[in-house]
N, C-alpha and C positions, 0 to 999 in steps of 0.2 A: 494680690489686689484683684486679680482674676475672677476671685474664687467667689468675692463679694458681690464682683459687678452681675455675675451667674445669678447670684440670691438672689441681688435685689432684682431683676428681672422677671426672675421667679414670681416676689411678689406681686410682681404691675400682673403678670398675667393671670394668679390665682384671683387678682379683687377685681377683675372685671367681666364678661361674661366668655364662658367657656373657649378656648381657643378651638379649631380644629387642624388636624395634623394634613397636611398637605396631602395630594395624588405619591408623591416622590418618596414622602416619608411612609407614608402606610405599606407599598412596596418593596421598604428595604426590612432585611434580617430584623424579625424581633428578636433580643437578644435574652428576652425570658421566656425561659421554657414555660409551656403549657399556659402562656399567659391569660387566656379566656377560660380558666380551667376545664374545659370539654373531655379531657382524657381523663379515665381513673381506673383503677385495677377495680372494683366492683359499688355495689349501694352503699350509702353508709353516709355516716352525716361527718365524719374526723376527714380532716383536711388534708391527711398521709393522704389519702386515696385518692388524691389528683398527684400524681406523680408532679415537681420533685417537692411540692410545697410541702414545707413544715411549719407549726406552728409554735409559737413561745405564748403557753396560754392555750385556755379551750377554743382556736378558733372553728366558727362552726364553718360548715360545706355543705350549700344546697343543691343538690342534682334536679327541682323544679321549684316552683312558687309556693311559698308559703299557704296554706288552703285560706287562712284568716288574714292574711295582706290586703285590703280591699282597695289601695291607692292605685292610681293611674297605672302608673310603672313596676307593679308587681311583677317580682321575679328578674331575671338575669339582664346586664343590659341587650346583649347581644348571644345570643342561642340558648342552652336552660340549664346551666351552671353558672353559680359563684358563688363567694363568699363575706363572712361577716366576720365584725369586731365587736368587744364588747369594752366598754370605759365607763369605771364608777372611780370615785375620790381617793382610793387606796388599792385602784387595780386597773390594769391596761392590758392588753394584747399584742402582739406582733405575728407578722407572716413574712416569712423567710425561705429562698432557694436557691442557689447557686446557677449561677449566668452561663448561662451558654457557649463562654467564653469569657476571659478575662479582659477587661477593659485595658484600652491603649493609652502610653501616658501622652498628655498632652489633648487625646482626642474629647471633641465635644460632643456627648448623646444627647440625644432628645427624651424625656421621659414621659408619657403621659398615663392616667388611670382614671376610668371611671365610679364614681364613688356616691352614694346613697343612704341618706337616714334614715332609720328604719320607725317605723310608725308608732312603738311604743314606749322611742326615748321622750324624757321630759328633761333635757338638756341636749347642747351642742359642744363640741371639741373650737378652740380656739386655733390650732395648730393640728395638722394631719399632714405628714410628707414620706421621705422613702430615705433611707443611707444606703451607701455604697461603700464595700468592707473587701478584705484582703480574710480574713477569718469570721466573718459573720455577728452578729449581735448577741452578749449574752450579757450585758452589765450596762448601768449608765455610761461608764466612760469611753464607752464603744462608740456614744453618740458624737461624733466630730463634727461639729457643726460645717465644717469645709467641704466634709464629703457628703452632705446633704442637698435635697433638693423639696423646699417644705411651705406648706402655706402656713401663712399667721395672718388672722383676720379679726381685729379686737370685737366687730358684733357675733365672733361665731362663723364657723360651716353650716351654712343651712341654705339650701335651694328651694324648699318646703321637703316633698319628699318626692322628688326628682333629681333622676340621675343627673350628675354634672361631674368635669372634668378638671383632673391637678393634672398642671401641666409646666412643666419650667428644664431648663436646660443644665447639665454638669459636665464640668471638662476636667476629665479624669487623671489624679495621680498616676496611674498605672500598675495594674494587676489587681484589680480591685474583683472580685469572683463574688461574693454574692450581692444580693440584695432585700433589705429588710422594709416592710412599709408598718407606720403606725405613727403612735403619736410619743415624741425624742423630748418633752417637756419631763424637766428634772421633777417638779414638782404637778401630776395632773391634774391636783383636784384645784388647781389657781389653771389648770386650761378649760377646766369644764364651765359652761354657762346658764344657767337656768332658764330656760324657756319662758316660763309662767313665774315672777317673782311672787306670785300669791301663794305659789302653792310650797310650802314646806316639803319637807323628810329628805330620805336620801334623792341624791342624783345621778344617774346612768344616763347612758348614750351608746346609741349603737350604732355603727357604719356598712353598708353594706358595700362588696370590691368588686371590680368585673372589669375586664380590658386592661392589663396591662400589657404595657410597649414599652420597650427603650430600645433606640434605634441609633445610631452613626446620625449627628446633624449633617445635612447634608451639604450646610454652607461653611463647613471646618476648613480652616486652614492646612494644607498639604504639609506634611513633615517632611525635613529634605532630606533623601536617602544616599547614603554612599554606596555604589553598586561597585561589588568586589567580584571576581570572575566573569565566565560566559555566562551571558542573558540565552534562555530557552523560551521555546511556544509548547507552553503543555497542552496537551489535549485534553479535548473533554471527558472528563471522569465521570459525569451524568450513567446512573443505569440506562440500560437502551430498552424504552421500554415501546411494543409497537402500537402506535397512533390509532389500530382499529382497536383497541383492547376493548373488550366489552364488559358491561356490569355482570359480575357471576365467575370471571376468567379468572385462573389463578398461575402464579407464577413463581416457579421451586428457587429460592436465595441459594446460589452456589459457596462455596468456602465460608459456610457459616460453620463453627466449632465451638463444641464443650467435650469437657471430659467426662470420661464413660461415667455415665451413671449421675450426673452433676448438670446442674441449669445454668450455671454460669456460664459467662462468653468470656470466650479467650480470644486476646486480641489479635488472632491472626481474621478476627470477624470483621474487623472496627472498616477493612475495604470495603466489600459488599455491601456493608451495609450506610457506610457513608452514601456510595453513593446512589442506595434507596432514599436517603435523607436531600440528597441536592433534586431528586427526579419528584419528592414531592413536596419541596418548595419551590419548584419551580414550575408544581401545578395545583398550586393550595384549593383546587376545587372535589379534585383528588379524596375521595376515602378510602381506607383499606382497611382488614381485617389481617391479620397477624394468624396464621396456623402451621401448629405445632402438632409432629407426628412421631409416632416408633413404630418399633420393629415388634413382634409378639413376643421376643422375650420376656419372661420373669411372669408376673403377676398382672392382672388386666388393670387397676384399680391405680398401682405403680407408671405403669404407661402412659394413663391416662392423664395423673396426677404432673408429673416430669415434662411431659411434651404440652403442658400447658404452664408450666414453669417458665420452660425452654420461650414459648410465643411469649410471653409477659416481659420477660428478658429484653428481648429484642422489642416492645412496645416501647419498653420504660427508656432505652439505649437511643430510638430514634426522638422522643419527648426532647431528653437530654440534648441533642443534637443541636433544637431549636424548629422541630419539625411542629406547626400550629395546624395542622391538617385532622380533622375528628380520623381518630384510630380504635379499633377493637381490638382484641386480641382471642385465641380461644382453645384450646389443647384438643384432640382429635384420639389420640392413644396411637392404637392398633389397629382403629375401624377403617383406616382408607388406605388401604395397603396400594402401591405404585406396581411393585414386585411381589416375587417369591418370597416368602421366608424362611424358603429352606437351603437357600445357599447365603451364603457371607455377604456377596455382593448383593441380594435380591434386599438384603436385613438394610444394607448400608443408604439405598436408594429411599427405603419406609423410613429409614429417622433422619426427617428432615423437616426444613420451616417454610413456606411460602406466605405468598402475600395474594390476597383475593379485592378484586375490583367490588368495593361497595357501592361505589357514586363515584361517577365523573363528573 
């Protein structure tokens, strides 16, 4: 019964004018990675390239405004990335990534996104919302209507073409890890609506995506816990990082590990670097750049190659984390040697990662 009263709420708030997420909510854990897509391993219009989103479908990926968007709100809603969708009568899109963590059962998120017509649909979507999955979306039957959170609006999504907000609440089965957005109508070309009933031929629609949250409501209900053994005070696990740092400073990640020769991290990494991940959500004004260094062994071209691996690694691993902070990343090779390279130890100190002050 829950599960309805959730919906229907949903739809009081998608038919009336945009909600805004509280001071409370904006400050807690987004719990989608890279949700403003800001971060990406390099140009390019595929949607891989914002770390972790995938696409079901060509979804595209803007890194700035369209040059021919001439409307108000051209481009991102919020800094100069995002992304679109595309829906015609025998075809739809999805955008899909796995949550930053698995959802609690029982607990209730808040979910909201910003979302935008793009200027050269001549129809609108009747229905556009998000599912929450334990294995992710590959089939209609994936679409659970219970684990959804979706607007349905019989005249149509359309704000003109201004950005506006879906915004509605779900209170999770539990273990639920990704999240899929688009449009869950079995049949869409009975969701598409024609703009202009004068005008004939095919119908498309395109949606443009920016800002997504899903956050812990803050007004949930408390689960009650049976506490088994001694209760501890942990300590702060926060990197210590120093208050005068300044833009330019760079700072060497201790117990970071890969295997000789290999860019993967092994998770004797996952300390460190977590708590690079709590030091900058807890200062999301915070940018950094990601660099990746070796030692002169082997070839220069290989060095250069690997210890920019190595930094993308660890870009992609703190994304993952839920880190919404703009990040670089960048490989260095051999050129900034710390040490020697002619002893063991001098090699050990040059193949290394640090993190450099962009913006405070």
């Amino acid at each position: 019964m829950h599960r309805f009263y959730a919906i229907f709420i949903l739809f009081l708030c998608c038919l009336r004018l945009p909600a805004q997420l509280t001071p409370d909510t904006k400050a807690a854990k987004n719990l989608v990675a890279n949700g403003s897509f800001e971060n990406y391993r390099k140009k390019g219009n595929n949607i891989k390239q914002a770390v972790p989103w995938q696409g079901i479908g060509t979804i595209d990926f803007y890194q700035s405004p369209l040059t021919n968007d001439t409307t108000a709100q051209k481009g991102a809603y919020d800094g100069t990335c995002y992304t679109g969708f595309r829906f015609q009568k025998r075809y739809k899109e999805f955008l899909q990534a796995k949550l930053v963590e698995p959802l609690h059962r029982g607990s209730t998120y808040e979910f909201s996104m910003k979302i935008r017509l793009a200027f050269w649909s001549n129809a609108v979507l009747r229905s556009f919302g998000v599912l929450f999955s334990k294995k992710g979306f590959s089939k209609q039957a994936d679409a659970v209507q219970s684990n959804m959170v979706d607007t349905v609006n019989k005249k149509g999504l359309m704000k003109g073409f201004q950005w506006f907000e879906v915004h509605g609440f779900y209170k999770a089965d539990g273990g639920e890890k990704y999240i899929t957005i688009g449009n869950f109508s079995p049949e869409i070309k009975k969701d598409l609506l024609r703009m202009n009933l004068f005008k004939l031929g095919y119908k498309e629609t395109y949606y443009f995506a920016d800002d997504i949250i899903l956050v812990k409501h803050k007004d949930e209900e408390k689960v009650n816990e049976e506490i088994v053994g001694p209760t501890f005070q942990q300590e702060d696990s926060t990197l210590q990082v120093n208050t005068d740092i300044k833009v330019g400073e760079k700072v060497t990640l201790k117990n970071i590990f890969f295997e000789n020769g290999k860019y993967y991290l092994l998770p004797e990494s996952y300390v460190e670097l977590n708590k690079l991940a709590q030091y900058l959500m807890k200062n999301p004004t915070v940018q950094i750049q990601i660099n990746g260094h070796s030692d002169n062994s082997g070839f220069n071209y290989k060095n250069q190659k690997i210890s920019e691996l190595r930094a993308r690694e660890v870009f992609e691993y703190l994304i993952k984390k839920g880190v919404q902070n703009k990040l670089y990343f960048k490989g260095y090779g051999s050129t900034q040697p710390v040490g020697t390279n002619d002893t063991e130890d001098g090699r050990a100190k040059n193949r290394r990662v640090e993190f450099e002050i962009m913006k405070k």
